[in-house]
C-alpha positions as CSV (number, residue, x, y, z in Angstrom):
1,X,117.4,70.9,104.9
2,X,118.3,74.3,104.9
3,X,115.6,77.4,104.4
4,X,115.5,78.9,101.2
5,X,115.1,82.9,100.7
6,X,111.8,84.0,99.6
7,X,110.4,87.1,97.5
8,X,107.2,87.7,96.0
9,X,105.8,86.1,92.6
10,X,104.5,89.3,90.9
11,X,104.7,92.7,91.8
12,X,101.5,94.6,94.4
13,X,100.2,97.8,94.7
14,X,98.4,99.7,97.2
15,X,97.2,103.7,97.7
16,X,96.4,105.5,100.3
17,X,96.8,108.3,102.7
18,X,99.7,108.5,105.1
19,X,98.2,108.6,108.8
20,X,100.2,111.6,110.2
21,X,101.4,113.6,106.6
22,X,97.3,113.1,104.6
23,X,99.5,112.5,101.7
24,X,97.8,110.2,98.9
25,X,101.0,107.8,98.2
26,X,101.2,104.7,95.6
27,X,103.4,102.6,96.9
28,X,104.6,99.2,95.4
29,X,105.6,96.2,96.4
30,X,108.3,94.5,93.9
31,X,109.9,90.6,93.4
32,X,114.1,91.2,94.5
33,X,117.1,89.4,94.2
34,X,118.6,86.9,96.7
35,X,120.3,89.0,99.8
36,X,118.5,92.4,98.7
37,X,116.7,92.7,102.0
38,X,113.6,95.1,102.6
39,X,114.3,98.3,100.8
40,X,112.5,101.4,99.8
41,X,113.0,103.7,97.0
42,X,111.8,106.8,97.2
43,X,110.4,107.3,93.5
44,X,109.2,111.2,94.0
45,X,112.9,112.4,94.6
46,X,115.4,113.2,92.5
47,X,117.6,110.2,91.9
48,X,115.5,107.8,93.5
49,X,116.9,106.9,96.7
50,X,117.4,104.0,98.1
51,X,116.4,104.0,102.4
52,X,117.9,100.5,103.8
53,X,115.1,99.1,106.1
54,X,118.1,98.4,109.0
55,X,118.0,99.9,112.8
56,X,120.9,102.1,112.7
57,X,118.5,104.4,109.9
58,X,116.0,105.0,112.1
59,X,115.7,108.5,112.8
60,X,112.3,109.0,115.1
61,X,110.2,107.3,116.6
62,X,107.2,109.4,118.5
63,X,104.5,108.3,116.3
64,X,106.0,105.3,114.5
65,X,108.8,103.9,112.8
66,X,110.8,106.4,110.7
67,X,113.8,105.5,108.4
68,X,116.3,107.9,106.8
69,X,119.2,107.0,104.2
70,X,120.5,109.3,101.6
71,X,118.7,112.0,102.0
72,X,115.2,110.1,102.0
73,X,112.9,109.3,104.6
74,X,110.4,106.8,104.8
75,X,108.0,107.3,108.0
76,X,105.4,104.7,109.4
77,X,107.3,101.8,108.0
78,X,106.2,99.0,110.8
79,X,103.1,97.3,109.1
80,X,104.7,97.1,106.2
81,X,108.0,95.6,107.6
82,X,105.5,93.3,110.0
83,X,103.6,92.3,106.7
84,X,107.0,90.8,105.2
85,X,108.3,89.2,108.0
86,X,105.0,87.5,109.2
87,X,104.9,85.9,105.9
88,X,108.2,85.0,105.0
89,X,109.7,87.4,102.6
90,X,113.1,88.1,102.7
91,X,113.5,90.3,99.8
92,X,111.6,93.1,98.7
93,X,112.0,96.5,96.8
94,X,109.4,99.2,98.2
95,X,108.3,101.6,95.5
96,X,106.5,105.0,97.2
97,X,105.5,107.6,95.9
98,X,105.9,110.2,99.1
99,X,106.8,110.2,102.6
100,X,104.5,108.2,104.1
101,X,103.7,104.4,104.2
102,X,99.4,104.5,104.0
103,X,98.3,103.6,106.9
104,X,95.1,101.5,105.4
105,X,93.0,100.1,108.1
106,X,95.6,100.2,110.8
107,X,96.5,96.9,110.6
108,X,98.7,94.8,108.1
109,X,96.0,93.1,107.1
110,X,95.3,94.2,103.7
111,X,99.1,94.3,102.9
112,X,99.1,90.7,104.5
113,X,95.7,89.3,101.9
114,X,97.6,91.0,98.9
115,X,100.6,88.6,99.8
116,X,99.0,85.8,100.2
117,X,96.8,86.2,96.9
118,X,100.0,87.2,95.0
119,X,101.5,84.5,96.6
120,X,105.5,83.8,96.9
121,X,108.8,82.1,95.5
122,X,111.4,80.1,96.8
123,X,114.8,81.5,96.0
124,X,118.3,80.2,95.4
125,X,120.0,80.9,98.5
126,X,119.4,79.8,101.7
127,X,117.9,82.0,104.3
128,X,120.4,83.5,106.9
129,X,119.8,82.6,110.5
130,X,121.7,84.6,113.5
131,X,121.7,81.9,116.5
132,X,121.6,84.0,119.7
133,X,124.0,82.4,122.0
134,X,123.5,84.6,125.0
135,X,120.2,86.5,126.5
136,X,119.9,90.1,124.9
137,X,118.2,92.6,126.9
138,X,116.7,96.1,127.0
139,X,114.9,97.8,130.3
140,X,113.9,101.2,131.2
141,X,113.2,101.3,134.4
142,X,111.1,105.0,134.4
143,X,108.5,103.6,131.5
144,X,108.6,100.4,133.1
145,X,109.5,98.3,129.9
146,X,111.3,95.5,129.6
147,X,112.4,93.5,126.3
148,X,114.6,90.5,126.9
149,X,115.5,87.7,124.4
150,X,116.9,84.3,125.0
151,X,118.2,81.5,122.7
152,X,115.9,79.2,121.4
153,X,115.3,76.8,118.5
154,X,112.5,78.7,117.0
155,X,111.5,82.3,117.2
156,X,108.2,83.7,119.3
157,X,107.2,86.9,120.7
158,X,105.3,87.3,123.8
159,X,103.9,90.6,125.2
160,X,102.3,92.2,127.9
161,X,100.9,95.6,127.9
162,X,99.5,97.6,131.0
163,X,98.8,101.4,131.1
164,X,97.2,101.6,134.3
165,X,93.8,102.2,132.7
166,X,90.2,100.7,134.1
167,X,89.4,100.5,130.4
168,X,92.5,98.9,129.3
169,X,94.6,97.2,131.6
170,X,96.6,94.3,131.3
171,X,96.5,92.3,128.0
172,X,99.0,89.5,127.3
173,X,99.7,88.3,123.6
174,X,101.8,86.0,122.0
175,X,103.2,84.1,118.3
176,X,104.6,80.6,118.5
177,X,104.3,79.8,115.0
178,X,105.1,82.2,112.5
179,X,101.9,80.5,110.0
180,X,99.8,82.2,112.9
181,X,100.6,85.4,111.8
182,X,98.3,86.2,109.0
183,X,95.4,85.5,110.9
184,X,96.2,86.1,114.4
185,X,98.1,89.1,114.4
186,X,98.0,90.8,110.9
187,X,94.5,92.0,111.6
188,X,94.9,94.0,114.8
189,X,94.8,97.9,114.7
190,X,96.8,100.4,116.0
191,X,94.8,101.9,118.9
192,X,95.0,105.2,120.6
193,X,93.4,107.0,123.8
194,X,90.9,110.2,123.8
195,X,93.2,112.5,125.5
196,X,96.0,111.4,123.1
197,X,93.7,111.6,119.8
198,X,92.6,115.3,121.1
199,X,96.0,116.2,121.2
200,X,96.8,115.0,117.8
201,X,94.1,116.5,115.8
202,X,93.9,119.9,117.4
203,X,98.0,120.4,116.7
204,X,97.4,118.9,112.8
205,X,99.2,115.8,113.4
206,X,97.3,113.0,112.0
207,X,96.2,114.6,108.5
208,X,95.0,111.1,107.0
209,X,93.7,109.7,110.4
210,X,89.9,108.9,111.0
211,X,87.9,106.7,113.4
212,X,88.1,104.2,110.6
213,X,91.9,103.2,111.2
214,X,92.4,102.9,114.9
215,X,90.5,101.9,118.0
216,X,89.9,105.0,120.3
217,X,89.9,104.3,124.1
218,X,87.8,106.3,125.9
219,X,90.0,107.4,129.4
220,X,87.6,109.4,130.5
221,X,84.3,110.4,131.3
222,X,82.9,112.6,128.3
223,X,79.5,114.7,127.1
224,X,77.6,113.7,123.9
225,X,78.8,117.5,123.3
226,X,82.3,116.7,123.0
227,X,81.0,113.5,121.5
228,X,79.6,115.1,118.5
229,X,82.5,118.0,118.4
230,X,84.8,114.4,117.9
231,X,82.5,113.0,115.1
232,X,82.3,116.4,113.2
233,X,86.3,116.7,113.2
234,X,86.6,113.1,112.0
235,X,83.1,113.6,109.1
236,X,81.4,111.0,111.1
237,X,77.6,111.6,111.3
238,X,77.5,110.2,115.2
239,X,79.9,108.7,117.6
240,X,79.0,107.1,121.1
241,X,80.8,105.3,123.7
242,X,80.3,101.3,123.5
243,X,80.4,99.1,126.6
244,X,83.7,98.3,127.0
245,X,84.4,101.6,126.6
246,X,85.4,102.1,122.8
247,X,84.2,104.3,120.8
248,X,81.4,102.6,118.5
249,X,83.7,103.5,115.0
250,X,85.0,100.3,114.6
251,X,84.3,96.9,116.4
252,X,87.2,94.5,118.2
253,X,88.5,91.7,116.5
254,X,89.6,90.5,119.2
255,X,89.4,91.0,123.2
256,X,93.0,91.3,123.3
257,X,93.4,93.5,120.0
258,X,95.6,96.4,121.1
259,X,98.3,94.3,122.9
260,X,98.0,92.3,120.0
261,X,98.9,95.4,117.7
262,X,102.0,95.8,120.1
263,X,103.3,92.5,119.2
264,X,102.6,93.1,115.4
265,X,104.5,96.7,115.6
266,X,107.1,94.7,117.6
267,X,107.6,92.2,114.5
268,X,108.1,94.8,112.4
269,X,110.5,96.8,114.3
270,X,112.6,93.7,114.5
271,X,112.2,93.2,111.1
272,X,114.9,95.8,111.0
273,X,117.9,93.9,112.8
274,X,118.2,92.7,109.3
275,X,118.4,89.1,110.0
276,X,116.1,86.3,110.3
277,X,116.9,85.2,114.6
278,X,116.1,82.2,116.8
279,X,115.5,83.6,120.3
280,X,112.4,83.9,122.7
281,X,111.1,87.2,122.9
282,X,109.7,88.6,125.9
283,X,108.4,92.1,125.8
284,X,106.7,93.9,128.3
285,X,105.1,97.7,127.6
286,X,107.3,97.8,124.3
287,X,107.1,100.8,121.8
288,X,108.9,101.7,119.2
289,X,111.7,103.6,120.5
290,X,112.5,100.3,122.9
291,X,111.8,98.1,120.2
292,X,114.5,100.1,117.7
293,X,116.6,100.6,120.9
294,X,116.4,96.5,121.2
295,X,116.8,95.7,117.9
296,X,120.1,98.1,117.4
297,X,121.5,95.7,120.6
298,X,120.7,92.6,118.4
299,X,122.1,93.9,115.5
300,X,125.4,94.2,118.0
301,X,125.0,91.4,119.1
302,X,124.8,89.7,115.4
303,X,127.9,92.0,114.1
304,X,130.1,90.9,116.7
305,X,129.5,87.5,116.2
306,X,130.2,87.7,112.8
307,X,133.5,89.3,113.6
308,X,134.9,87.5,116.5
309,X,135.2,84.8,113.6
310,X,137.4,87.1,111.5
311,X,140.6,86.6,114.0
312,X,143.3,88.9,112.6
313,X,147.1,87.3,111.2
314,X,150.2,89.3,112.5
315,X,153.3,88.5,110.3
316,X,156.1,90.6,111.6
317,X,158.0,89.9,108.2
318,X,155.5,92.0,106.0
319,X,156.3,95.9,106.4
320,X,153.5,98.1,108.8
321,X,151.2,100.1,106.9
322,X,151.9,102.9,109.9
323,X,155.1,102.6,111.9
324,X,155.5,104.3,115.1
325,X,156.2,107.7,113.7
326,X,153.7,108.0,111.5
327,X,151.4,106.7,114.4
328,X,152.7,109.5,116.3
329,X,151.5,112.2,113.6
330,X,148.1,111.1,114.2
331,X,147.8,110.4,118.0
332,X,148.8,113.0,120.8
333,X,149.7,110.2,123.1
334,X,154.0,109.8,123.5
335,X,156.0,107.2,126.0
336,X,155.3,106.3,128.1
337,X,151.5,106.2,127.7
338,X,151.9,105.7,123.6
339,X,150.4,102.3,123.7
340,X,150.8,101.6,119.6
341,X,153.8,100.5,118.1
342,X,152.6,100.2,114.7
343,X,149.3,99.6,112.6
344,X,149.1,96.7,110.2
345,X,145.7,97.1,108.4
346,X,143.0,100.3,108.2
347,X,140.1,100.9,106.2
348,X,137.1,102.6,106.5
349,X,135.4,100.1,109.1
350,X,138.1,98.8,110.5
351,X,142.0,99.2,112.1
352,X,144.5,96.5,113.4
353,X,147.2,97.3,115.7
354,X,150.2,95.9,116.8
355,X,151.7,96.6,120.9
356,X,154.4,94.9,121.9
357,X,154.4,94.2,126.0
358,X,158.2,94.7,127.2
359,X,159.4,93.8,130.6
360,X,160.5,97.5,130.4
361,X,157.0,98.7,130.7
362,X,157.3,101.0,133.7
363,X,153.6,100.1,135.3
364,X,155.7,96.2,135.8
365,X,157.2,97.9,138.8
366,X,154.5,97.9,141.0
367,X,151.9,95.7,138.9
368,X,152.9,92.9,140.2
369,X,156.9,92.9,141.5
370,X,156.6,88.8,141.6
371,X,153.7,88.2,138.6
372,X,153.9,90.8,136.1
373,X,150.6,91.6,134.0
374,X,149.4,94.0,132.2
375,X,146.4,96.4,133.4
376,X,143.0,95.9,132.1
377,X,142.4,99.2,132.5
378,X,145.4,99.8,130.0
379,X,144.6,97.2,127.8
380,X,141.6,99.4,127.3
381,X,143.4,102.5,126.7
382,X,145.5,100.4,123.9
383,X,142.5,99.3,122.8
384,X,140.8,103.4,122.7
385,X,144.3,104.4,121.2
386,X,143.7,101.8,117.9
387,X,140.0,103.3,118.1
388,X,141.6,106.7,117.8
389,X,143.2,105.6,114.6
390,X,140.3,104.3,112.7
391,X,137.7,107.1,113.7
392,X,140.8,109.9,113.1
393,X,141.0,107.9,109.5
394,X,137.9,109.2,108.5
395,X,138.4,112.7,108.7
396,X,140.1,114.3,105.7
397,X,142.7,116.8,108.3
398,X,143.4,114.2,111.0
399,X,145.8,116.9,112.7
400,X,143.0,119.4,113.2
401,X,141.1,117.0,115.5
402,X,141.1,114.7,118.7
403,X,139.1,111.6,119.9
404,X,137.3,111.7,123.3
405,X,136.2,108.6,125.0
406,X,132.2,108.6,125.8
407,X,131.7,105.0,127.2
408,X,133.0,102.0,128.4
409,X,131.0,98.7,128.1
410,X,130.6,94.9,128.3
411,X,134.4,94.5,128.7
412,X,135.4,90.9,129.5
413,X,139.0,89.7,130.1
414,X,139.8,86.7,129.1
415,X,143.3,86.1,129.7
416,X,146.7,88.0,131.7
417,X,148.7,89.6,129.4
418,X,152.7,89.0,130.6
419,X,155.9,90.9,129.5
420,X,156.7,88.7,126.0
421,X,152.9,89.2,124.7
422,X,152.4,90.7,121.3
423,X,149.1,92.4,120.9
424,X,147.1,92.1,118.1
425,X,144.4,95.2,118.7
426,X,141.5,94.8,116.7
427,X,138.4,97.6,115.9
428,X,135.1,97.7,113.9
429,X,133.3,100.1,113.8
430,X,129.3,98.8,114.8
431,X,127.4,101.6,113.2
432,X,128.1,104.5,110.7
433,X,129.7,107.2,112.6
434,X,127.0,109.8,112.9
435,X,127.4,113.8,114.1
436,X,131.0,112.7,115.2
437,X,129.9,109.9,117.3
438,X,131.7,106.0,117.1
439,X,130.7,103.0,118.7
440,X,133.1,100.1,118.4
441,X,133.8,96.8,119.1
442,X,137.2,96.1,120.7
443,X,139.2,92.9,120.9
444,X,142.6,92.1,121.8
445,X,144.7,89.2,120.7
446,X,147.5,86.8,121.3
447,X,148.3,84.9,118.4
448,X,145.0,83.1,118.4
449,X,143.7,83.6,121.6
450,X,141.1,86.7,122.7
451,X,142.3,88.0,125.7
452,X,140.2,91.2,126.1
453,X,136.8,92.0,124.1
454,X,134.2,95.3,124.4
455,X,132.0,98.1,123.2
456,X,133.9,101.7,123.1
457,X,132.3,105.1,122.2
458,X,134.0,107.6,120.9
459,X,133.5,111.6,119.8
460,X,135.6,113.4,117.5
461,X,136.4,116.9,119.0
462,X,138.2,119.9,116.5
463,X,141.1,120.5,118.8
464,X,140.7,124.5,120.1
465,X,143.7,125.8,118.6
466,X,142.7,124.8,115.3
467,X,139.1,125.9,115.8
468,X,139.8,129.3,113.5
C-alpha cells in the first residue's frame, strides 16, 4: 500500500534568538495542504514572502543553511528542515517573524517533542518517492569529503567525521530506520572548536550564541585566565575544561554526539532535494556547502528522470513555431555550421528543435567515406545551438546578446546518427537562470529513440557592439 502525505494536526510555536543575528523571532509551525512542501513565510516583510525550502535557493552556507526567494531570506534553516523530515512531515508552512530560525538548544530536539506532542495527520495523496537508479556522488578532494548515494529499498544515512584532533577524532554515525530519529539523532548539538568560537565572538558573529547551545571543543591547551575571559563573554559565572576535553557548559548525550549532529544537519540539508528518496547515503566529513552541493546533484538527478519520460512528438504537418529565418534572427550561427532548421515548441523552461541530417552535410566527406555518421561532438553543438534558443528566449532584446558555452558534462551517446535522421533536440532548463548563468539538460531524438543525452552550461554575454 502506498504512503500517504503527512502534515501536522494543529498549529506550534516556538521563540527564541537566532544563533548568529541575536534576533528574538516567533516562528510558527502551521498544518498545509497536500503537495505544499516545506515553506517559510516571512511575516515581518512587506507582502509576506514566500522562501521555497528547495537547493537551488540556497544562497550561503559558512555558518549554516541559508535560503533566499523573493526577496526573503531565511538563515539557519537545517534543524528545522531535519525536524520535519525525521518525523515524517511532508507539508508545512513556516511562519517567522525575522531572519533567523532560533537556534534553541542546538539540537532539533525541542522542535522534534513539540511534533510528537502535537502529533500528525495522514493526508489524501500519496507520498512521492524518487527511486535512485544510479549512484550519485559528490567528492572534494582538498577538504577530503566525500558524499556518495546508491539505490536502495529504504533510505539511511551513514557518516564519518575526522578533523585530525586528539580530542575529537574519528566518530562514525548512522540512521537505518527513520522511527530512530527522534531519539537518536534529534537530540545531538551543534558543536564548535575554541579557536573557532574565539573567532566568532570577537568579530560579533554569533549574537544569540552561549555555552548553553553548543558543545565547545577545547583544541588547545588554555589558562584559567582565558578560561574566565570565555565565561565572562558568554555571563557564565565559571567555565573549566572536563576530561574528555569539553568544556563543562553542557554534558554529552552521547559519546559520539558531534558526528551525530553531522548526520542530523545532513538530514536536513537533504530535506531540500524536495523529494522523499530511496538510496544509501554515505557521507564522509560533510558540511553544509557539500551537503547543498549533493543535494542540488540529486535534485538533477530527480529532474531528469522526470523528463527523460516526457519524449517529445515531431509532426512535420503542423507549421514551426520558428522556421529557419526567424531562427536565424536569433542565433549568429549560418551554413554551414547553422545546425537548426526550425523550432517546434518554446517556453520559459523549455525549447524543442527540429535538424534534419542530409547526405549533403559537408563533415560526410571525411566522417566516414564508407559509414556516414554524424559527430558527437556536433550533435553537441546542435544540441548548444537549441540551448541558445531557450536561454536567448528569456531576454526581452534577444539581438543585443550572445550565449557562451561554460561546460560540458555527463554526455552519453546512445546511438549513430546517419544521413536520413531527423533530430528531435530537446532542452530544460535544471535550475532558474541566475546572474546570466543556464544549466541544462540536453537530449537528442529519433522518433522514439534517445540517441544523445547531457548537462550544458551556458552564460549570456551583451554582445560588445551593443554594449552603449
Amino acid at each position: 500500500m502506498a504512503e500517504k502525505q503527512r502534515t501536522l494536526k494543529a498549529p506550534i510555536t516556538f521563540t527564541g534568538k537566532g544563533l548568529h543575528t541575536g534576533v528574538e523571532v516567533k516562528m510558527t509551525f502551521l498544518p498545509a495542504p497536500d503537495n505544499h512542501g516545506y515553506v517559510f513565510k516571512r511575516v515581518d516583510l512587506p507582502g509576506q514572502p514566500l522562501v521555497n525550502a528547495l537547493a537551488e535557493n540556497v544562497v550561503e552556507t559558512s555558518r549554516g543553511t541559508t535560503l533566499e526567494e523573493n526577496g526573503a531570506r531565511v538563515a539557519t534553516v537545517e534543524h528545522v528542515l531535519a525536524s520535519f523530515a525525521g518525523m515524517g512531515l511532508d507539508n508545512v508552512l513556516v511562519e517567522i517573524s525575522g531572519p533567523e530560525t532560533p537556534i534553541m538548544d542546538g539540537s532539533a530536539r525541542e522542535y522534534v517533542k513539540a511534533i510528537d506532542e502535537t502529533g500528525t495527520v495522514e493526508q489524501a495523496t500519496d507520498r512521492k518517492f524518487f527511486v535512485l537508479k544510479e549512484k550519485v556522488e559528490y567528492y572534494d578532494e582538498k577538504h577530503g569529503i566525500h558524499i556518495i548515494a546508491y539505490p536502495d529499498k529504504i533510505q539511511s544515512i551513514n557518516v564519518l567525521i575526522d578533523y585530525n584532533s586528539r580530542i575529537l577524532g574519528n566518530q562514525y554515525a548512522s540512521l537505518e530506520e527513520l522511527e530512530d530519529f527522534k531519539d537518536e539523532i534529534a537530540p545531538c548539538r551543534t558543536f564548535v572548536f575554541l579557536h573557532e568560537l574565539e573567532y566568532l565572538a570577537k568579530n560579533n558573529l554569533i549574537k544569540g550564541g552561549d555555552l548553553d547551545n553548543a558543545i565547545v571543543i577545547m583544541d588547545r591547551q588554555v589558562s584559567q585566565e582565558e578560561l574566565d575571559r570565555l565565561a565572562e563573554l558568554f555571563h557564565k559565572p565559571k567555565v573549566k575544561v572536563q576530561p574528555e576535553g569539553i568544556l563543562n557548559n553542557v554534558e554529552l548525550r552521547f559519546p559520539n554526539e558531534p558526528a551525530r549532529h553531522k548526520l542530523l544537519d545532513l538530514i536536513g540539508d537533504l530535506a531540500l532535494v524536495g523529494r522523499w528518496f530511496r538510496a544509501k547515503i554515505i557521507a564522509t566529513r560533510p558540511g553544509h556547502q557539500s551537503n547543498n552541493e549533493f543535494a542540488r546533484a540529486l535534485r538533477q538527478v530527480m529532474k531528469k528522470t522526470a523528463l527523460q519520460k516526457q519524449i517529445p512528438v515531431y509532426n512535420p504537418n503542423l507549421e514551426p513555431l520558428l522556421d529557419v529565418n526567424e531562427v536565424k534572427k536569433r542565433l549568429p550561427h549560418r551554413p554551414p555550421f547553422l545546425l537548426i532548421d526550425k523550432v517546434i515548441h518554446l517556453d520559459e523552461k523549455s525549447v524543442v528543435c527540429i535538424k534534419n541530417v542530409t547526405m549533403n552535410e559537408p563533415y560526410f566527406i571525411g566522417h566516414f567515406p564508407e559509414e556516414p555518421i554524424m559527430p558527437g561532438v556536433l550533435q553537441i553543438e546542435a544540441a548548444a545551438q537549441a540551448g541558445g534558443m531557450l536561454v536567448l528566449g528569456t531576454v526581452p532584446d534577444p539581438d543585443n546578446y550572445a550565449t557562451y558555452f561554460l561546460k560540458i558534462d555527463k554526455v552519453k551517446f546512445k546511438q549513430k546518427v546517419v544521413p536520413g535522421d531527423t533530430l528531435v533536440l530537446k532542452m530544460d532548463l535544471l535550475e532558474p537562470i541566475r546572474r546570466g548563468i543556464a544549466l541544462m539538460f540536453a537530449e537528442i531524438y529519433v522518433g522514439s529513440k534517445l540517441v544523445m543525452e547531457g548537462e550544458l552550461m551556458a552564460q549570456i554575454v551583451k554582445t560588445k557592439n551593443n554594449d552603449q
